[in-house]
N, C-alpha and C positions, 0 to 999 in steps of 0.2 A: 553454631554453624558446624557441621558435619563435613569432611572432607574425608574422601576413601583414598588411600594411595594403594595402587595397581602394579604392581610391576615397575617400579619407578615412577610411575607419570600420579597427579592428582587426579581424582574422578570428582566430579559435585554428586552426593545426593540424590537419592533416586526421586526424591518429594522436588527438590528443585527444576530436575528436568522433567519433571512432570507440568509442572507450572508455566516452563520455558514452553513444553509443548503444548498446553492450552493458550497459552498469550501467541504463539506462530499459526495455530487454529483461528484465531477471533482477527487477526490481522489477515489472514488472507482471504476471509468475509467481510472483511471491509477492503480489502482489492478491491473483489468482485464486484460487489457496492457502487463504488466508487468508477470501476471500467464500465458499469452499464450509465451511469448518470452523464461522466462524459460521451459516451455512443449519443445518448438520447437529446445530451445539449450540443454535441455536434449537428445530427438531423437535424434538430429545430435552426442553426445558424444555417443551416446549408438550405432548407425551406423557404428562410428569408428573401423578399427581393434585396437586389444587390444596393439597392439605396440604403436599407436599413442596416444591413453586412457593414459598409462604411459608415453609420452612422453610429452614434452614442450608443444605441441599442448593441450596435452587433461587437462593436468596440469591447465593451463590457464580457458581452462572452464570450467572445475570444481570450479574455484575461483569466477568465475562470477555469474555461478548459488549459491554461496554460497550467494555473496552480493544480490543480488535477493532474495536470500529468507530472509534471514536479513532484508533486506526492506519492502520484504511483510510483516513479525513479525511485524515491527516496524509502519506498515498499520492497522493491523487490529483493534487498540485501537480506529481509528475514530470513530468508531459506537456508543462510548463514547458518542463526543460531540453531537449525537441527541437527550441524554438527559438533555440539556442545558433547562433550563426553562425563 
């Protein structure tokens, strides 16, 4: 493990932050992913008659879009690690 110190501070690795910055790349392609499939399973809930909205049917997808957006929450701190130094 390579560590550079800079002026005081530790730097990682240019090989590391090159990693960090493809793994912050493939994660915000799977956002996108993931923000069109809830769009497109919202429309479908929202197309529903309102019988099936309350029903088991619409139940379910409601839960789904819930975890989705959970996950995009728990997405958007990447942006974080681009400021890894």
């Amino acid at each position: 493990m390579r560590i550079i110190q800079e002026k005081g501070e530790l730097k990682m690795d240019k090989e590391r932050r090159e990693r960090i910055s493809e793994a912050v790349g493939l994660i915000h392609q799977a956002r996108e992913i993931l923000e069109e499939v809830l769009e497109e399973e919202q429309k479908c809930y929202e197309s529903l008659p309102e019988g099936m909205q309350n029903g088991e049917k619409g139940e379910q997808m409601q839960e789904n879009m819930e975890i989705i957006e959970d996950v995009l929450g728990c997405l958007e701190d990447v942006d974080d690690l681009e400021d890894i130094s």
